[in-house]
C-alpha positions in Angstrom: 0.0 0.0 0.0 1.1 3.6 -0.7 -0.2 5.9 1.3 0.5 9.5 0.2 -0.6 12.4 2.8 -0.9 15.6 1.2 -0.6 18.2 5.3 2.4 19.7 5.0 4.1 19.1 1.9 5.0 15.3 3.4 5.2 12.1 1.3 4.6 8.9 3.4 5.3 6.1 1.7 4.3 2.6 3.1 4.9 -0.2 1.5 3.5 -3.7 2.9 
């Protein structure tokens, strides 16, 4: 899963 959260500018990316 990629999980992208667009709050401050930040890229999260999770990958299971």
């Amino acid at each position: 899963m990629v999980i992208i959260n667009k709050g401050a500018e930040t890229r999260t990316k999770v990958v299971i």
